[in-house]
C-alpha positions in Angstrom: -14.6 -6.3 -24.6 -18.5 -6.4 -23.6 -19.7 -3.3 -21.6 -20.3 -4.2 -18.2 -22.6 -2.4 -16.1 -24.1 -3.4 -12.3 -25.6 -1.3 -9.8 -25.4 -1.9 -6.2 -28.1 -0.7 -3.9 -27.8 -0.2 0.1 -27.2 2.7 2.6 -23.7 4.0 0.8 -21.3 6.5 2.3 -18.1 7.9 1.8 -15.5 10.6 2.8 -15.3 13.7 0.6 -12.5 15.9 2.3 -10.5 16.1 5.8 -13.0 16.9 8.7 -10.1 18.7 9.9 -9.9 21.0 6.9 -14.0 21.1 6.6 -15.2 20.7 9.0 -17.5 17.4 10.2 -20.3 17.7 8.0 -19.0 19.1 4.7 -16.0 15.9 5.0 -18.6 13.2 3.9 -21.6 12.3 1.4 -24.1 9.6 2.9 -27.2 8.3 1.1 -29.6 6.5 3.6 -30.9 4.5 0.5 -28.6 4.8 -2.1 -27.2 3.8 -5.5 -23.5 2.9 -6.9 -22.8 1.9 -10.7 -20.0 0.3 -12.1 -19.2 0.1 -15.5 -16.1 -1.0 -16.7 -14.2 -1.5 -13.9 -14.7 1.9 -12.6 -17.8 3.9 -10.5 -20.2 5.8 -13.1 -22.7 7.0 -10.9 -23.5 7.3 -7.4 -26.5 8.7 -5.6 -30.0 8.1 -3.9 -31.9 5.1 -5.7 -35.2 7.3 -5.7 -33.3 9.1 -8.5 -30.8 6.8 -9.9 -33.3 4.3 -11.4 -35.1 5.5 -13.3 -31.6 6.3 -15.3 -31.0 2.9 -15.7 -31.8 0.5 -18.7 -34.4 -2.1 -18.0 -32.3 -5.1 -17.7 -29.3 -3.7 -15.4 -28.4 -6.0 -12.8 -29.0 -4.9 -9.6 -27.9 -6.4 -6.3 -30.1 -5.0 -3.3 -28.6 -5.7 0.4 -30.7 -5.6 3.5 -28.7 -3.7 6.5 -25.5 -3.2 4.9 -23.7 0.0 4.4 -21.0 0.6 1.3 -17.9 2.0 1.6 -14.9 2.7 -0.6 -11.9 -0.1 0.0 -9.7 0.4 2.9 -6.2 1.8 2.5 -3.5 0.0 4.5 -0.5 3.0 4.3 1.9 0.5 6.2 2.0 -3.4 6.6 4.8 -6.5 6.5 4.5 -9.1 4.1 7.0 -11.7 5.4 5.8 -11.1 9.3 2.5 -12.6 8.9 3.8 -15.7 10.2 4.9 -14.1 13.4 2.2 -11.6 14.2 1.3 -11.9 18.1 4.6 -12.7 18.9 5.3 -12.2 22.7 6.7 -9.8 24.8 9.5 -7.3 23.3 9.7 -4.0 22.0 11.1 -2.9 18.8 14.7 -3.1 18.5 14.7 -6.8 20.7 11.3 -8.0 18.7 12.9 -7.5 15.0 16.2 -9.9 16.6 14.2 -12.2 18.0 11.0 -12.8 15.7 10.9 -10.7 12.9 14.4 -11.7 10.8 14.4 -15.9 11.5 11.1 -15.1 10.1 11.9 -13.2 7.0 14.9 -15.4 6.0 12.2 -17.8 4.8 11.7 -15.4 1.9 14.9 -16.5 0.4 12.4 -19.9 -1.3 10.0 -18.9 -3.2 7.4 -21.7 -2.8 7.5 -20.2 0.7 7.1 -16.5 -0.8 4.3 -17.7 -3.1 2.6 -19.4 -0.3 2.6 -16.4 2.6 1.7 -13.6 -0.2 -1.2 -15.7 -0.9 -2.3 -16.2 2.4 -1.8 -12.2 3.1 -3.2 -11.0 0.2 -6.5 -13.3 1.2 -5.9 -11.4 4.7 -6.4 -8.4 3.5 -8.9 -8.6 1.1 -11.5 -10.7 4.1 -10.7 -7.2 6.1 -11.6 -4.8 3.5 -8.5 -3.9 2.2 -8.2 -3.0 -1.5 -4.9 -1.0 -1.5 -1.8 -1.4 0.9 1.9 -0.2 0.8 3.4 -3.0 1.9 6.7 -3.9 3.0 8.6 -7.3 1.4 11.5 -8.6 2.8 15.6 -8.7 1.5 14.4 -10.9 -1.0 13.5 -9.9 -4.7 11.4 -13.2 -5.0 9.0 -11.5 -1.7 7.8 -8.8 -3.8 7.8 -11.0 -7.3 5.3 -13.3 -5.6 3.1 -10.8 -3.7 2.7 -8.5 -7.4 1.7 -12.2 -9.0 -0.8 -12.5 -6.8 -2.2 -9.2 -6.5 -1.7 -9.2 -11.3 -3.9 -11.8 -11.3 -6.6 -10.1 -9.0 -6.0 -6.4 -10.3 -5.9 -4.9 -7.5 -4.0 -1.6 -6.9 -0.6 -2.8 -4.9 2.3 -1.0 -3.8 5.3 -2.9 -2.7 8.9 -3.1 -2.5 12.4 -4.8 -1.9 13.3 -4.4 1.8 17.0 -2.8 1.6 19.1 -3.5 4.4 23.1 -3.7 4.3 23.7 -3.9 7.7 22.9 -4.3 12.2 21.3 -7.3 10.9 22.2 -11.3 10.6 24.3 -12.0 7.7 21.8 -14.2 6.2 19.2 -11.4 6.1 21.5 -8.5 4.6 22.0 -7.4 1.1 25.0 -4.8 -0.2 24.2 -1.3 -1.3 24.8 -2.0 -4.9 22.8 -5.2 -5.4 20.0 -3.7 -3.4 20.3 -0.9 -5.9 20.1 -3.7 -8.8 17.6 -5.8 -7.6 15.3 -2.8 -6.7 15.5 -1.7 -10.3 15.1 -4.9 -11.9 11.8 -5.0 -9.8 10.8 -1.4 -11.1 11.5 -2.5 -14.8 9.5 -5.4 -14.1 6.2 -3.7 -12.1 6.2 -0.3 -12.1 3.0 1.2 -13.6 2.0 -2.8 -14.9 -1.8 -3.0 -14.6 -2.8 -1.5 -11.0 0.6 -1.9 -9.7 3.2 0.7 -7.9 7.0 -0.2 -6.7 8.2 1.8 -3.6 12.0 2.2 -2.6 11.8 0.6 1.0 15.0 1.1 2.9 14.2 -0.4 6.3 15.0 2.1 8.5 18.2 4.2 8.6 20.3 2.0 11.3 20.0 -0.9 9.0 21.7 1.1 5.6 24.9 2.7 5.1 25.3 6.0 3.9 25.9 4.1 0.5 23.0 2.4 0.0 20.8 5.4 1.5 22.2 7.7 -1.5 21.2 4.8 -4.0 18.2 4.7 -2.6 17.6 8.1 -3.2 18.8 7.9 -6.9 16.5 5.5 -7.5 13.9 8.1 -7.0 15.8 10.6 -9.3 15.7 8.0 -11.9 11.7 6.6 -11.7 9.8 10.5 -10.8 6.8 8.7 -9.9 8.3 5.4 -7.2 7.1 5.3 -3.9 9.6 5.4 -1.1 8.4 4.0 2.1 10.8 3.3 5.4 10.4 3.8 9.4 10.5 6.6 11.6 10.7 8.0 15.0 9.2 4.4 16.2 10.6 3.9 19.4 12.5 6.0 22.0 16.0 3.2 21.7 15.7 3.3 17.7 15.7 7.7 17.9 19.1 7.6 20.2 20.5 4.4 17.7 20.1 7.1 14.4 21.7 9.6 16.7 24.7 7.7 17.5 24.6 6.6 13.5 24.6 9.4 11.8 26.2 12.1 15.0 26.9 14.6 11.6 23.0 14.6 11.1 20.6 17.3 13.3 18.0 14.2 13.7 15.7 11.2 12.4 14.0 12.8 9.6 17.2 14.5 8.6 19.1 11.5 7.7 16.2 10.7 5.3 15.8 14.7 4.4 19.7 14.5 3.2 19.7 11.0 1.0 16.8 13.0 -0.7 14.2 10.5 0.3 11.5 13.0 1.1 9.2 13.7 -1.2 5.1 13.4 -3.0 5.1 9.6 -2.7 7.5 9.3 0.7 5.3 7.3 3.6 6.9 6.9 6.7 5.6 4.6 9.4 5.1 5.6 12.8 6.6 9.5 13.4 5.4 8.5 16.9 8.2 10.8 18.3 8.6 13.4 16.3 9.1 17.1 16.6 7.3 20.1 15.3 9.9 20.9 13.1 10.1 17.6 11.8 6.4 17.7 10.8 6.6 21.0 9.5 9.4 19.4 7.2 7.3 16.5 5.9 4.5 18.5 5.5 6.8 21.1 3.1 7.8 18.2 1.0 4.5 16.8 0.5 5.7 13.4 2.7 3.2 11.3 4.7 3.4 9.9 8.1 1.6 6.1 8.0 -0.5 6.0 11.9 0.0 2.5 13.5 -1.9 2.3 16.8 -2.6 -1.5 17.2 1.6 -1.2 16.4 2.6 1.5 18.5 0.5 -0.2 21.3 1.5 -3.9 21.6 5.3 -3.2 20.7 5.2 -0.3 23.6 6.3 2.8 21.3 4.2 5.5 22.3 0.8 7.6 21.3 1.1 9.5 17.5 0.1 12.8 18.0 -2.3 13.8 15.2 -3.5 16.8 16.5 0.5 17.8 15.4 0.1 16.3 11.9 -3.3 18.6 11.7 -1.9 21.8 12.4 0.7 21.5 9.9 -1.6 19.7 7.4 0.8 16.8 7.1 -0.8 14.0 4.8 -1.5 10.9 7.7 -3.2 7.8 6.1 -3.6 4.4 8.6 -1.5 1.5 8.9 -1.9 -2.5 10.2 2.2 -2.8 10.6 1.0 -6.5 10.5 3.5 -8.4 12.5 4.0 -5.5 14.9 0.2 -4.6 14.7 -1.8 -7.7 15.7 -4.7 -7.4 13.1 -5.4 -6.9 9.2 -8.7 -5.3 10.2 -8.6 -1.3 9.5 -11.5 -1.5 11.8 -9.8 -2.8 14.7 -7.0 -0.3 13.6 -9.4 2.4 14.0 -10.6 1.4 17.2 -7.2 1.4 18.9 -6.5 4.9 17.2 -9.6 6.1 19.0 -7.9 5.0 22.2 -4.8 7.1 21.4 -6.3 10.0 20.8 -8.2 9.0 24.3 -5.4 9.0 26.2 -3.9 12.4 24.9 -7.3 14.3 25.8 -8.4 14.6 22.3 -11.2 13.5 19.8 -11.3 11.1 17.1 -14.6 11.7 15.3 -16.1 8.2 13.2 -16.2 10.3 10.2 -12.1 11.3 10.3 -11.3 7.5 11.5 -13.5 7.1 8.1 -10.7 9.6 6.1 -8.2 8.2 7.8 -8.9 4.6 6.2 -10.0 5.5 2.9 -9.5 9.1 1.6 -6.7 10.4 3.8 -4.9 7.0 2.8 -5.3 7.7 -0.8 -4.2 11.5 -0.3 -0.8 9.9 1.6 -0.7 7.6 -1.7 -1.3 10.4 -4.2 -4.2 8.0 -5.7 -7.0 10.3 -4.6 -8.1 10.3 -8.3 -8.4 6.8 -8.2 -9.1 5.7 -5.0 -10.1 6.7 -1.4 -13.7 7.9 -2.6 -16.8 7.1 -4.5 -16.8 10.0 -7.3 -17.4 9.0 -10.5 -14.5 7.9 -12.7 -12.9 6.9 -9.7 -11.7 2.9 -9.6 -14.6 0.3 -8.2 -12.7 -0.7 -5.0 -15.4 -0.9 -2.5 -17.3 -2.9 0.7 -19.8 -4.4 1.6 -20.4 -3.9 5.8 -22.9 -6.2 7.2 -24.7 -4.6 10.3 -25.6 -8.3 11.3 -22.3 -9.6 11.2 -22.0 -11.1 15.2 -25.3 -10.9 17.1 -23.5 -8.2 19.4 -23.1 -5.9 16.6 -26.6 -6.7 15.1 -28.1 -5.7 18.6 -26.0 -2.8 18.9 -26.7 -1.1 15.8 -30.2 -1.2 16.6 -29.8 1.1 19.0 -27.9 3.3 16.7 -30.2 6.8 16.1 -27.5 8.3 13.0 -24.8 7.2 10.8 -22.6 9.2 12.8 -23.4 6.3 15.7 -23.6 3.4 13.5 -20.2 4.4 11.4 -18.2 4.1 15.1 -20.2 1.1 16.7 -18.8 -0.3 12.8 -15.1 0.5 14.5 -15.5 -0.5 17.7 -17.4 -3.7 17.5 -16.2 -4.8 13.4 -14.0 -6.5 12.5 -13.2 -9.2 9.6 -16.7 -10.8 10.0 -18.5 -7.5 9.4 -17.3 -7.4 5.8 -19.4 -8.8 3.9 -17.8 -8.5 0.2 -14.9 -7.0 -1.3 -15.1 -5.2 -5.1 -11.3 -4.4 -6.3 -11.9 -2.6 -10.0 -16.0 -3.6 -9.8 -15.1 -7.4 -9.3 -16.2 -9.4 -6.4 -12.4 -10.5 -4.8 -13.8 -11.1 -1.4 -17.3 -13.3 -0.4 -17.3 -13.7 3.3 
């Protein structure tokens, strides 16, 4: 294979540690003019151009961009595959919104023309918003997550996905049994575990929707594969915590049920956590777990404000999440901007450059692909964005007006959204040309 090298020249920045472990100014790198090049696939330098290059052999492409800002690729820590066809769907919270939208929805799945036709579509979706890497949810269906790794295979972009499992309190048409779950899930492992860029997660639903049976397969599924993800629900909703309780009366909570099927662990992202405890953080933080943040989610379905100061203080692993259906938007951006607004209404601070961990780096951390992802180092995959500061007229004006990066980095989150990307690199190849 030909060595192939490109430089990319703009104002670059990325995050280099949690603000909340650093401190703001030691938790980013940020060069005003600066330099990224790709070779291979993956970033081999990065720095300011002034001394970048002059490294460089004569005839290195280099593409220049006026008022643009790169980025590593955003991390999407929680989103629905089969409920793009129902996102914005009107007026119910959680427990009502899955009986009414969400399952006549994913009983679609069950054809896969239709499977190969949504993943498409989402996979598009995400890569127009910025996102390189998402943990994403398929539905009962094997032929959901067969058609969404296809798609993402022949991009090679770094995918984690998995088999909804869900053996009952749902329609019969929508409900698999805990041994075929346990089959299908590991002919899917077999099948894309560790192929190219691509990661399976064990994805029990949530705990009301799987017996004790399929719960403790679940969890030897994990035994069996050390490195699987595991990704379910948590603590979502105020009726869903009371529905575990009457479920599983032997257990002392939520995040017990999942603590005694074994499904905590290094690569175990739960969604939401918008009601948990102290204890229960201290828990997930022990076992190296992450909590996925869904504000656009947690807002339009009603569920309540995530408290990260919590997640700080016991230096629980939080990356973001769309929950695209319940979360309106495959922007990270607009993600971010509603997170700001939680943190708003609880008295506290979200800072551009943590909303900027958050989406990248802190994502990766919750993924355990910081080596890969999240940042700009060198070695690290070349997942990355192109931001256009003159994406709407609005945002062009605006950022005029901005006097620092620390400005222009949150007008990019509160005014951005799918327009302001202007291209999308997944392993140093352009995926995404708005």
């Amino acid at each position: 294979m030909p060595l192939t090298r490109k430089a990319y020249r703009a104002a670059i920045l990325h995050s280099i540690a949690d603000p909340a472990e650093v401190g703001i100014e030691a938790s980013y790198e940020y060069f005003e003019d600066g330099l990224l090049v790709v070779e291979n696939g993956q970033i081999s330098a990065i720095g300011h151009a002034s001394e970048l290059l002059a490294t460089l052999p004569a005839d290195i492409e280099i593409t220049h961009y006026q008022d643009a800002l790169i980025t590593p690729g955003l991390i999407d820590t929680h989103i629905h595959l089969p409920q793009t066809g129902m996102v914005g769907a009107y007026g119910e919270q959680l427990l009502d919104w899955l009986n009414t939208y969400t399952f006549p929805c994913e009983s679609q799945f069950a054809d896969k023309a239709h499977a190969d036709e949504v993943a498409d579509i989402f996979i598009k979706e995400l890569l127009r918003n910025g996102t390189t890497t998402a943990l994403v949810f398929g539905s009962v269906h094997p032929q959901s997550v067969n058609s969404f790794f296809e798609a993402a295979q022949q991009l090679d972009l770094r995918m984690i996905a998995g088999k909804v499992m869900m053996d009952r309190n749902a329609p019969d048409y929508l409900t698999d049994t805990a041994e075929s779950s346990y089959v299908e899930s590991k002919a899917l492992i077999e099948r894309w575990h560790g192929k190219g860029r691509l990661h399976y997660a064990v994805t029990p639903r949530f705990a009301p929707t799987s017996t004790p049976e399929q719960l403790t397969l679940a969890g030897q599924l994990l035994g069996e594969y050390p490195d699987l993800y595991m990704q379910t629900h948590i603590s979502e909703n105020l009726k869903e915590v009371e529905w575990v309780k009457e479920l599983f009366p032997e257990r002392k909570g939520y995040l017990d049920v999942y603590d005694h099927y074994q499904l905590l662990g290094e690569r175990s992202v739960f969604a939401h956590g918008v009601h948990l405890c102290d204890d229960e953080c201290a828990r997930l933080a022990e076992t190296g777990s992450a909590i996925a943040f869904c504000p656009t989610s947690n807002f339009f379905l009603g569920s309540g404000l995530f408290n990260l100061p919590m997640a700080e203080k016991h230096k629980l692993n939080v990356g973001l999440g769309t929950d695209v259906g319940g979360g309106t938007s495959f922007s990270l951006l607009q993600t971010l901007n509603e997170a700001y607004k939680v943190m708003q209404l609880q008295g506290a601070r979200l800072s551009p450059f943590k909303s900027l961990y958050l989406a990248t780096l802190g994502g990766a951390r919750a993924l355990r692909l910081e080596d890969k992802i999240g940042t700009l180092h060198t070695g690290t995959d070349a997942d990355f964005l192109v931001l256009d500061y003159n994406a709407t007229p609005l945002l062009s004006y605006r950022l005029k007006q901005a006097n620092n990066i620390a400005e222009t980095l949150f007008v990019l989150m509160t005014l951005g959204d799918d327009r302001t990307v202007l291209q999308t690199y997944a392993a140093g190849t352009l995926v995404h040309q708005r």
